[in-house]
Structures are given as structure tokens and as C-alpha cells.
C-alpha positions as CSV (number, residue, x, y, z in Angstrom):
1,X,7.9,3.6,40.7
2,X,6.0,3.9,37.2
3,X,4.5,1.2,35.1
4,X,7.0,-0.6,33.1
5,X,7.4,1.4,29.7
6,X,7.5,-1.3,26.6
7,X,9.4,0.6,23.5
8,X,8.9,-1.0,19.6
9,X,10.5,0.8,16.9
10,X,8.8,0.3,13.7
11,X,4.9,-0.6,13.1
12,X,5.8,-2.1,10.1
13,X,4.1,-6.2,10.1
14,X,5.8,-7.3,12.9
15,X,6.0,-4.0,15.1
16,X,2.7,-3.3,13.8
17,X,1.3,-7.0,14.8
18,X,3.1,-7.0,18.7
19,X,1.5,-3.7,19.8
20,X,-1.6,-5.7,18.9
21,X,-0.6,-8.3,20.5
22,X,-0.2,-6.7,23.7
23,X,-3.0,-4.3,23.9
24,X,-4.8,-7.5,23.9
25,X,-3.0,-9.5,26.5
26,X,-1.4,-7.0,28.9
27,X,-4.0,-5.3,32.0
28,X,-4.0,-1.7,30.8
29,X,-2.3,-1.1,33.9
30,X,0.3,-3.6,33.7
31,X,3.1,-1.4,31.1
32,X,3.3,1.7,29.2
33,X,2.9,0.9,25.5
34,X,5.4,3.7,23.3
35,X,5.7,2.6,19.8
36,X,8.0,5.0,17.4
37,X,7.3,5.3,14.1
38,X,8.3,8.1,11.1
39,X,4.3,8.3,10.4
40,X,1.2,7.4,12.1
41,X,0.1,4.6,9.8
42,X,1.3,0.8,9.3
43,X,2.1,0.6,5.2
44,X,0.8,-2.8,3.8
45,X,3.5,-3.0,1.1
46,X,2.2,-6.0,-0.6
47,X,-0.4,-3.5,-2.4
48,X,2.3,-0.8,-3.2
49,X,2.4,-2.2,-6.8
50,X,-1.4,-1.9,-7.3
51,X,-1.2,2.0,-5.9
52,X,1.3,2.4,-8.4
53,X,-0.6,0.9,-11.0
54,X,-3.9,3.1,-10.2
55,X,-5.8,0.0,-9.0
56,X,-5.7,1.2,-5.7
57,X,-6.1,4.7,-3.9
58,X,-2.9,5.4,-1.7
59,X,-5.4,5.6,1.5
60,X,-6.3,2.1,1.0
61,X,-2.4,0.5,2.1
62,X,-2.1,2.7,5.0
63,X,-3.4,1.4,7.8
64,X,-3.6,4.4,10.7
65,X,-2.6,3.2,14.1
66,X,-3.8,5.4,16.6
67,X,-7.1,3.9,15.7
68,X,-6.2,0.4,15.8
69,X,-3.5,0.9,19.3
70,X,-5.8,3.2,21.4
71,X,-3.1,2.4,24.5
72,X,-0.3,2.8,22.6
73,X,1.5,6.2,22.9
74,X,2.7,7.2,19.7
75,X,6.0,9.6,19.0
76,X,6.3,10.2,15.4
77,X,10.1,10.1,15.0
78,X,13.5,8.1,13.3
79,X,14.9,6.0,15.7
80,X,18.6,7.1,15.5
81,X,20.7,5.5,18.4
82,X,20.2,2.8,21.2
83,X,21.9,2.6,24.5
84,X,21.6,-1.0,25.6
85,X,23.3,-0.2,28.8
86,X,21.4,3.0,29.8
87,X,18.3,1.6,28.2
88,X,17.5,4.7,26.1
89,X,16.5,5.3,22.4
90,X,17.4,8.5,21.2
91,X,14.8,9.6,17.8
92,X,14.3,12.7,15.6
93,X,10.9,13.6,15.3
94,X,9.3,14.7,12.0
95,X,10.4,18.3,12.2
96,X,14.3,17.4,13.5
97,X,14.2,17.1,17.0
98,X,16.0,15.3,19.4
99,X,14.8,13.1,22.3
100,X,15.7,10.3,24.4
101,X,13.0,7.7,25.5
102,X,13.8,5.5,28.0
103,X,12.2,1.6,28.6
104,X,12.3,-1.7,30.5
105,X,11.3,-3.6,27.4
106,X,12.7,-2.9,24.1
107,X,11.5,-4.6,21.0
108,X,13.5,-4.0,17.4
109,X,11.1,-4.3,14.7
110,X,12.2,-1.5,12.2
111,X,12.0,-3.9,9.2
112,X,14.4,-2.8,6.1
113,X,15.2,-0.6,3.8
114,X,16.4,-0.3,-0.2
115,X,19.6,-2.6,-1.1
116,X,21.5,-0.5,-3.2
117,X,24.9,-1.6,-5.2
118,X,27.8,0.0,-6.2
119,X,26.8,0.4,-9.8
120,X,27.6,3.8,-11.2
121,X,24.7,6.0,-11.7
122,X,22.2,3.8,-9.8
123,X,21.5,6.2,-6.7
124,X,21.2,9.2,-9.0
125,X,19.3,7.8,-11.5
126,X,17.0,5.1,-10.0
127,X,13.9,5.1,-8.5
128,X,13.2,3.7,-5.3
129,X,9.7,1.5,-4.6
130,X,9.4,1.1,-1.1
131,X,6.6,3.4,0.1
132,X,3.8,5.1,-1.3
133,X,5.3,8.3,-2.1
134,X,7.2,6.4,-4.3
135,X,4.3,4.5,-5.6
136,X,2.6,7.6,-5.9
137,X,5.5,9.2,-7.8
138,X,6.1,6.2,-9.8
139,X,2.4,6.4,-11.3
140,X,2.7,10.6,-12.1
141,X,6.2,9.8,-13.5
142,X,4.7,6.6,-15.8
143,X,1.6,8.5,-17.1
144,X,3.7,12.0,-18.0
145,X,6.4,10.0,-19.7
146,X,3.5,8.8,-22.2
147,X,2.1,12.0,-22.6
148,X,5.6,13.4,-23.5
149,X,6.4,10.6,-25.7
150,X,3.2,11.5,-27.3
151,X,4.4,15.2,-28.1
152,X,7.7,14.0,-28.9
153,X,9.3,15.2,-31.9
154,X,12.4,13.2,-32.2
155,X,12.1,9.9,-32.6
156,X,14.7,9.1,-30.3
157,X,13.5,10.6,-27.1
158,X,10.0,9.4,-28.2
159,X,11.4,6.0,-27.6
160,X,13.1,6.5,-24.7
161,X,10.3,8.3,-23.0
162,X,7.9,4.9,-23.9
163,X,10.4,2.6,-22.1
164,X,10.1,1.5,-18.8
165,X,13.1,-0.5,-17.3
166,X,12.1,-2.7,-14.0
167,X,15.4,-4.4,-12.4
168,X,14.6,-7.3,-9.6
169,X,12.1,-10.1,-10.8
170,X,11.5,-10.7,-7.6
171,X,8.1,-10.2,-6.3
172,X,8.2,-6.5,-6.1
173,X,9.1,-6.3,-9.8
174,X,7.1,-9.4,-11.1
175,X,3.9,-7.2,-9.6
176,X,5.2,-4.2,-10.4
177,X,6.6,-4.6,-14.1
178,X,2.9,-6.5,-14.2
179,X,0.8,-3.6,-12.9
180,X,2.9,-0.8,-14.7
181,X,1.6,-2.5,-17.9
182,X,-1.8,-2.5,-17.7
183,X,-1.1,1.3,-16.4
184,X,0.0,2.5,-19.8
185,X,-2.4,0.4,-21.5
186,X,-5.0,2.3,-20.2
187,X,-3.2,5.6,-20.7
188,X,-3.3,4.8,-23.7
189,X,-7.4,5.1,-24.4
190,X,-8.2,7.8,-26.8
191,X,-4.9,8.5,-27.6
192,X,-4.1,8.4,-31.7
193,X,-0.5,9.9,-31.7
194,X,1.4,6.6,-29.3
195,X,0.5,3.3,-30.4
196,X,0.6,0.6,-27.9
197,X,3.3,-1.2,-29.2
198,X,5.3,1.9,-28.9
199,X,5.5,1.6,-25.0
200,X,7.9,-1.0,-24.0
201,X,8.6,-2.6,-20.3
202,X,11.7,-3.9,-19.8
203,X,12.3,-6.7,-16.4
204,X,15.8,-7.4,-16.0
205,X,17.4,-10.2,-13.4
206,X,20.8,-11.8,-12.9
207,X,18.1,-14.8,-11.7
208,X,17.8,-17.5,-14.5
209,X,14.3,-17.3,-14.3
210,X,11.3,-14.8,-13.1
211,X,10.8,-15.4,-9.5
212,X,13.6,-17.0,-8.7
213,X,12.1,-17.8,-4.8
214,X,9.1,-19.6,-5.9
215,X,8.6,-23.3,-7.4
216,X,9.0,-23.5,-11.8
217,X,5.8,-24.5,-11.6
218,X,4.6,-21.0,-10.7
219,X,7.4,-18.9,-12.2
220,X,7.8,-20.4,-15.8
221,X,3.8,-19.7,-16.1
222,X,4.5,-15.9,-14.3
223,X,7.2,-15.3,-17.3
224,X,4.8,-16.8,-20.1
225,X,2.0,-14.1,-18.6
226,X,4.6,-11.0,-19.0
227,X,6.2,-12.1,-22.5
228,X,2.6,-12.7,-23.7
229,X,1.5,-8.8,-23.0
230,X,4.9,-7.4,-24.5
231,X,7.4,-7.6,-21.4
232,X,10.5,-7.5,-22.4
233,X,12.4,-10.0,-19.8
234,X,15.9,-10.3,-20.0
235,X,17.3,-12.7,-17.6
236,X,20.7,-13.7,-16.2
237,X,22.1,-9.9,-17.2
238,X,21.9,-7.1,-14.6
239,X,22.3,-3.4,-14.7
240,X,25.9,-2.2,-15.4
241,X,25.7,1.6,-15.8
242,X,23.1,4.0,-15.3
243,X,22.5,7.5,-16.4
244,X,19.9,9.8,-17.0
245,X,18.7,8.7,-20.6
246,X,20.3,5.2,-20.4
247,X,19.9,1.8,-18.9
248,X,23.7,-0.4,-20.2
249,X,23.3,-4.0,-18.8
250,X,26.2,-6.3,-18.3
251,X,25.6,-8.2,-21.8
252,X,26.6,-4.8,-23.3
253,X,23.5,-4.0,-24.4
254,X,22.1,-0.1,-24.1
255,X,18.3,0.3,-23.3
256,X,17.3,4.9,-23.8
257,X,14.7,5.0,-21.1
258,X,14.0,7.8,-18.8
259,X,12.3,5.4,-16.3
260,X,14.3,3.0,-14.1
261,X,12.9,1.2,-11.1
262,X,15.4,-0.5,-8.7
263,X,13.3,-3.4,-6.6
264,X,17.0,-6.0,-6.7
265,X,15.9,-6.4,-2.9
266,X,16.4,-5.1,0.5
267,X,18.5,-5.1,3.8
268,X,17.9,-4.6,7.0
269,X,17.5,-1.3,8.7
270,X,20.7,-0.3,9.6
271,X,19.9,1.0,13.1
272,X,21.5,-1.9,14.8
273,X,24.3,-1.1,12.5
274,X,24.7,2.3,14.3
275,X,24.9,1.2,18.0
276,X,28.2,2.1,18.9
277,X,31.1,-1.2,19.8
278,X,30.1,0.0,23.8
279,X,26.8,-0.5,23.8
280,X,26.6,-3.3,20.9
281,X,29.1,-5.3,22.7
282,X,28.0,-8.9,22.7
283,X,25.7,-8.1,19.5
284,X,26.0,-10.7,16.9
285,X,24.4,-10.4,13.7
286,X,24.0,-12.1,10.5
287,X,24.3,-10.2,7.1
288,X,23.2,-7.2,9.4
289,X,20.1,-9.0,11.1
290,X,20.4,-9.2,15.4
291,X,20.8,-12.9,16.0
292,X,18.2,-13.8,18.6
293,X,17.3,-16.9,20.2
294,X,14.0,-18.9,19.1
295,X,11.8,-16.8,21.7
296,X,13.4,-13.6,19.4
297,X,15.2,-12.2,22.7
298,X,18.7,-11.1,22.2
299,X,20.7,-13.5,23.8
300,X,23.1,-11.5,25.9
301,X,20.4,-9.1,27.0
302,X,17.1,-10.5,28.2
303,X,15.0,-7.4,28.1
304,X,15.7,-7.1,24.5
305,X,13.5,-8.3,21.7
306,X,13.7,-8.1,17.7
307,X,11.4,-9.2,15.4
308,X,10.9,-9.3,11.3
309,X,13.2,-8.5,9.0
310,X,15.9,-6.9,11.3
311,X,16.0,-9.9,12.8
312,X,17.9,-13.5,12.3
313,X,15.4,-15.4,13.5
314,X,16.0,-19.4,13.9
315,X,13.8,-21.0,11.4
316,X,13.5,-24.7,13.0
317,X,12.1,-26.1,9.6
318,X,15.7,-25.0,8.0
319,X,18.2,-26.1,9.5
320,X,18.1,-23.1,12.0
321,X,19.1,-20.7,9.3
322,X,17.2,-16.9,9.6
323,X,13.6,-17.1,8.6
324,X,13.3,-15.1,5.6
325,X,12.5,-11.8,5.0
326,X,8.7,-11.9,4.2
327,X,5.5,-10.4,6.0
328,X,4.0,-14.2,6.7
329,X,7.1,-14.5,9.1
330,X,7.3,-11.2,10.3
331,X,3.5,-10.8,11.5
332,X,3.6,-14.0,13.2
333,X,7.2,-13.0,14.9
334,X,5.3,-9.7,15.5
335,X,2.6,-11.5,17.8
336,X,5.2,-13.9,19.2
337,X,7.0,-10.9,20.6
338,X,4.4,-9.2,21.8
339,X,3.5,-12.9,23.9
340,X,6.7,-13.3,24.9
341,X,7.2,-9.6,26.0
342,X,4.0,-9.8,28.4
343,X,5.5,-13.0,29.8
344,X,8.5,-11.2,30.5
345,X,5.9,-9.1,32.8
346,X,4.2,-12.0,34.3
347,X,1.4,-12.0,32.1
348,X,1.6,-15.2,29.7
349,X,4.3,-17.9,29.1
350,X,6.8,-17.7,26.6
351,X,6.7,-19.5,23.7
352,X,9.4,-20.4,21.1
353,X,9.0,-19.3,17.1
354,X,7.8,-22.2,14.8
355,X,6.3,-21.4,11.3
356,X,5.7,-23.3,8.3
357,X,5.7,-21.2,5.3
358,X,2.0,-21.5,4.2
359,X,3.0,-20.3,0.6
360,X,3.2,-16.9,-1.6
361,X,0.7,-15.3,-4.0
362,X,1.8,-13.2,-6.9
363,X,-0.4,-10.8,-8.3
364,X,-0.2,-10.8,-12.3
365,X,-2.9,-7.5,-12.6
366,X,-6.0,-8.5,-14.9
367,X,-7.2,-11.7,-14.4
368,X,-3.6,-13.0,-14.2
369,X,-1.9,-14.2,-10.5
370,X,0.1,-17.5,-9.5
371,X,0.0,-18.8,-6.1
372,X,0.8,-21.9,-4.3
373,X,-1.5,-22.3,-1.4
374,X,-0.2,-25.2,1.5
375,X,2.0,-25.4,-1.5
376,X,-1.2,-26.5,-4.2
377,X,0.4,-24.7,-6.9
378,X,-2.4,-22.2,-9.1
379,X,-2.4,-20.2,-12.2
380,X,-4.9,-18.1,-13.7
381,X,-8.4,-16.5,-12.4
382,X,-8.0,-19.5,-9.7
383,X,-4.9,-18.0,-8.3
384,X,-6.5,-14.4,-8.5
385,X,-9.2,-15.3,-6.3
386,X,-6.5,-17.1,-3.6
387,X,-4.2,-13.9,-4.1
388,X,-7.2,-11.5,-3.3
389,X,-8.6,-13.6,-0.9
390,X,-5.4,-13.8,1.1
391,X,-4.6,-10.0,1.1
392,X,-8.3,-9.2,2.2
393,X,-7.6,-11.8,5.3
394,X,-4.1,-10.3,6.3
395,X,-4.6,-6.5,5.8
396,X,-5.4,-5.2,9.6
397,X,-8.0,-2.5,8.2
398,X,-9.6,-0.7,4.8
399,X,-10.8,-4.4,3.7
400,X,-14.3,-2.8,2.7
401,X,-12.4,-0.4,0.8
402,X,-9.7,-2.7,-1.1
403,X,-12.8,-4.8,-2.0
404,X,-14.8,-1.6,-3.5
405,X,-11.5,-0.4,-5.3
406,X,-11.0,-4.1,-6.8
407,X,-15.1,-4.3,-7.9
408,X,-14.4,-0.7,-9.4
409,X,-11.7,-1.2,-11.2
410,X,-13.4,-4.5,-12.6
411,X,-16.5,-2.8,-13.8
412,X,-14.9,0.4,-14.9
413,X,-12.1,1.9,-16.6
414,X,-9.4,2.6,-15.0
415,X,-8.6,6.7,-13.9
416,X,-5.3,7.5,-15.0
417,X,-4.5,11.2,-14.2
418,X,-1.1,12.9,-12.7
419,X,-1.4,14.9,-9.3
420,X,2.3,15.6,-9.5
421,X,2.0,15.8,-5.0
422,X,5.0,14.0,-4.9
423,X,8.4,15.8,-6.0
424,X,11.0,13.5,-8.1
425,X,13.7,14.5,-5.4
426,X,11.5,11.8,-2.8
427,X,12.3,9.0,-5.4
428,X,15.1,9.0,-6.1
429,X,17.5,6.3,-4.5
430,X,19.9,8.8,-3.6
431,X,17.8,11.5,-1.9
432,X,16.4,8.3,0.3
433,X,20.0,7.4,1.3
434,X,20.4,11.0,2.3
435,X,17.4,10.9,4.5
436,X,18.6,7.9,6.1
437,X,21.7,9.1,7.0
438,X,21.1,12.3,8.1
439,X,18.2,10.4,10.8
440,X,20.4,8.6,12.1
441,X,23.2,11.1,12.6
């Protein structure tokens, strides 16, 4: 008989974070480690909105795993089906090939993907922001809009062109709307045919206020930072229709804009979603998250772990209602899993999860953040310095780098040019939904 073989689909935080965790306490002889992942890297999304804002090279969010998980076997492939019975995961691999991939172990960490609505013209038309070919994309798309507003001859489309239409306040958007305004500004050096009061960035939120998750004390502040550079935040409205040169919102206003961005949230991956009623028998989920019990195994099969956001994890210091779906909770899941996984091997004791949220930290771009630290709330350069601080302390790898980018852009302009790598058919929300579908069959 083999070694037992240890399966975790996704390397996202928490998939990323048990590998980790059990390179470090398993015997290398004690399990085969097989992690399956669509790329070869672990995406700190946190920092998307500062790629997309030109702040940050692409490189410096991807952390590479074979590096960082020299026993882990990496296949570079969609997970697509499970077989709880048969203990098989069947995956595509990058250039549409099928294989099965048995284990003993199974751990579900393949974290979530774009929530999208049923509001007309939203998949066609909308951008999605959830990896950095989007980010990427999102920066190219920004920086040509101003340079064909610029050469614009009708008014009109000039106007449209200059507008840029976020929708989620959330923290996605907050940082996002935030970093994609400094963006243009700096586009906008040694330009004399767009003046900055031209471009226009629109947040829009059915919320009653910006940042709807945090405490007032941090979001009214986060809202007065926006409104004072020229956001345009419109609250309590959402997006009614969208098409390609219009954003209409449910107060029955219409905002021309060629540029909309859709961060309204996310849901879980909707693998467990697939399992067919045979082999998902027993399954229960909440608002698509596997229910698992407090050591994140699924109840009705032992050998079965899931961790992040596909997972309704028991939060003890609510009630018991799932943990949300944040990277503090799914990194420390992540580790827990990997714990409880090499218990299940005989290496370790298994432990039960229990986290206090430590806080959140927004990044404002500039000088600008708010942040509430063991719940201290902070505005201002004060709240920069925790925000920084706390990303250069959680990012696994390219710390040395972030830093130099940061210093950089401090003490120089920033570089605003268009590569145009990325094709607008990767952005948009319904080409993603496509992609997901057809992986997993």
C-alpha cells in the first residue's frame, strides 16, 4: 500500500495556508501532498486594487507555489466533479484535459467566485475584478478611455469615455473606486486637451453608507476621503440596466460611461454545487457554503475537509452563524485544516476553529486609509502605516518587492502606460461565466 494521498482544491488563503501547514507538520513520508489549482501561484487579492491602479506590478500579488510547497505535487487544472463515495476528483487541466485523482484526505478550499444578478445587460457589459487579468485589463481599459476622451470630438462620447462607474462599496470598490482615481490623475500629467475635472468616478451601493461592514466611525470618514477628491457616491440606488454606453440606476437616473466595474460581492465556488444528489447525499449547505463542524470536517464524511469561503464555518463568537467570507478567517481555517488533517494521520491533535476578528484595513491610495486595529479605530497617514504594515505581515512572499513598489511610487511619479496583454473578452462578466461553466462540464 502507498502513502496516503491528501487532495486541496484551491491555493487560494486557506488552501494556500494548509499545504503550508502540513509541509511543516507531516514526516515527508507520512502522505502524498496534491494540491489542484488553475495556475501555479496563490493571488493575494487584497492588492488587486493597487495593480489596477499602477501602484503595484502584477508579479508582486502572485505568490508562486512550487517555491513555497516543495512536497506538494501540483496539477494545474479546474476541479470539475467530486465523487465522495469513490473518493475521486475529476479536473480539466489548462489545455482541456480530463483526469481523475484519487485521495484518502480531501480538503475543499476553492474559495468563490463573482456574484452576479439578474440585471439586464450586467454580464455583457460589466467588468469583472477578481484576478489580475482583470486588474490588468482594468488599468489598459482606464488609461485608453482617457486618451480617447482626449481625441474625442463629440462632446458626448467625450463624457462618457471620462466616466468611470464602480458598483459595490464594499471593500473591493472602496479601494478600487479609490485607486482608479489617483490612476487618471496621473494620466492626466502633461495632458492640455482633458481637464481633470472632466474625468468623473462614479461608486454606487444599495448600502446607506460606504462600507457598510465596518464601524461609522471608519466608513463616514472613508466617504468624506472619496467626495473630497471628486467621487461621485451615490448610495441606497443600485444598477438597474446596463448597456454598452449606459449605466440607468434604480432612481431613474442614466450615467453615459463606457467603463463599469461590478465588485456587489461574491459567492461561493459552485463546485460543491455540482456534486451530483448520489454522491452529495447528506451534504448540507448554507447559501451554497458546505456546513462543517467546528474542526471544518464535513459531518457525514470524516475524511472530508473544507475551509474558507466555500465553507460555513461555525463562528463561536456569533452565535454559531458561518464565519465570514474574509482572508483573516480563511488563512487561519487554512492552517487549522491542515492540523486537523495530519491528526487525522496520527500526526497532531485536532483542534476546533476559534477566531476573533482582529479588524479590517482599508486602503484610501495616497496618504488616505481607515483601519480599526483590535478594533482602535484610525484615519489618515496613521491608518496607512497599520494598512501597509498589516499586508507586508500577511502576504506569504514578494514583501521586499511590495515595499520597493510602495517607496517607488512615493518618491516618483507614477508610470501609466497600456500593454493591451490582456483581451477585453477575459473581463468581461459574461465570458468568466462561460469559463466556469464550461470547466465544470
Amino acid at each position: 500500500m502507498g502513502k496516503p494521498r491528501v487532495l486541496v482544491v484551491g491555493t487560494g488563503f486557506a488552501g494556500y495556508h494548509c499545504l503550508r501547514t502540513l509541509e511543516r507538520v507531516l514526516p515527508p513520508d507520512a502522505a502524498e501532498l496534491v494540491a489542484v489549482n488553475p495556475t501555479d501561484y496563490m493571488l493575494y487579492v487584497p492588492l488587486l486594487p493597487e495593480v489596477a491602479g499602477g501602484s503595484l506590478d502584477p508579479r508582486r500579488v502572485a505568490v508562486p507555489l512550487r517555491p513555497k510547497l516543495p512536497r506538494t505535487r501540483l496539477v494545474q487544472a479546474h476541479a470539475t466533479g467530486l465523487d465522495l463515495a469513490a473518493r475521486t476528483c475529476t479536473v480539466v487541466d489548462i489545455e482541456g484535459r480530463e483526469q481523475v485523482l484519487e485521495w484518502d484526505r480531501l480538503v475543499l478550499t476553492a474559495g468563490s467566485v463573482t456574484r452576479l444578478m439578474s440585471i439586464p445587460g450586467v454580464a455583457e457589459h460589466a467588468f469583472g475584478f477578481k484576478s489580475v487579468a482583470e486588474a490588468v485589463f482594468l488599468r489598459d481599459h482606464v488609461l485608453r478611455q482617457v486618451e480617447l476622451a482626449e481625441q474625442a470630438a463629440d462632446p458626448a462620447e467625450r463624457a462618457a469615455r471620462a466616466t468611470f462607474v464602480v458598483v459595490g462599496a464594499g471593500y473591493t470598490g472602496t479601494e478600487l473606486v479609490a485607486q482608479g482615481q489617483q490612476l487618471t490623475r496621473s494620466a492626466l500629467r502633461g495632458r492640455t486637451g482633458l481637464a481633470e475635472s472632466e474625468i468623473k468616478w462614479v461608486l454606487v451601493d444599495m448600502a446607506p453608507r460606504v462600507l457598510p461592514g465596518l464601524d461609522e466611525r471608519l466608513s463616514g470618514p472613508a466617504a468624506r476621503v472619496l467626495r473630497a477628491r471628486g467621487v461621485d457616491v451615490r448610495l441606497e440606488t443600485s444598477v438597474e440596466e446596463v448597456t454598452a454606453h449606459c449605466a440607468r440606476l434604480t432612481d431613474g437616473t442614466e450615467i453615459p460611461t463606457r467603463t463599469l466595474v461590478w465588485c456587489v460581492g461574491v459567492r461561493p465556488d459552485p463546485l460543491v454545487e455540482s456534486m451530483s444528489p448520489a454522491t452529495g447525499e447528506g451534504l448540507a449547505t448554507v447559501k451554497g457554503r458546505l456546513v462543517v463542524d467546528p474542526t471544518l470536517a464535513v459531518p457525514t464524511h470524516p475524511h472530508v475537509f473544507a475551509a474558507g469561503d466555500v465553507a460555513a464555518v461555525p463562528d463561536v463568537f456569533n452565535d454559531g452563524k458561518p464565519t465570514p467570507m474574509t482572508a483573516q478567517h480563511a488563512q487561519r481555517q487554512g492552517k487549522l485544516a491542515g492540523r486537523n488533517v495530519a491528526a487525522s494521520l496520527g500526526h497532531g491533535t485536532v483542534g476546533t476553529y476559534r477566531h476573533r476578528d482582529l479588524g479590517f484595513v482599508v486602503d484610501l491610495a495616497g496618504a488616505q486609509a481607515v483601519a480599526n486595529p483590535l478594533h482602535v479605530p484610525l484615519t489618515g497617514p496613521a491608518a496607512k502605516a497599520v494598512a501597509r504594515g498589516y499586508h507586508l505581515l500577511a502576504m506569504p512572499d514578494n514583501r521586499l518587492r511590495v515595499a520597493v513598489d510602495w517607496l517607488t511610487d512615493l518618491l516618483a511619479r507614477r508610470q501609466v502606460v497600456q500593454f493591451g496583454l490582456v483581451p477585453e473578452a477575459g473581463a468581461r462578466l459574461a465570458d468568466d461565466a462561460k469559463v466556469g461553466a464550461a470547466t465544470r462540464g
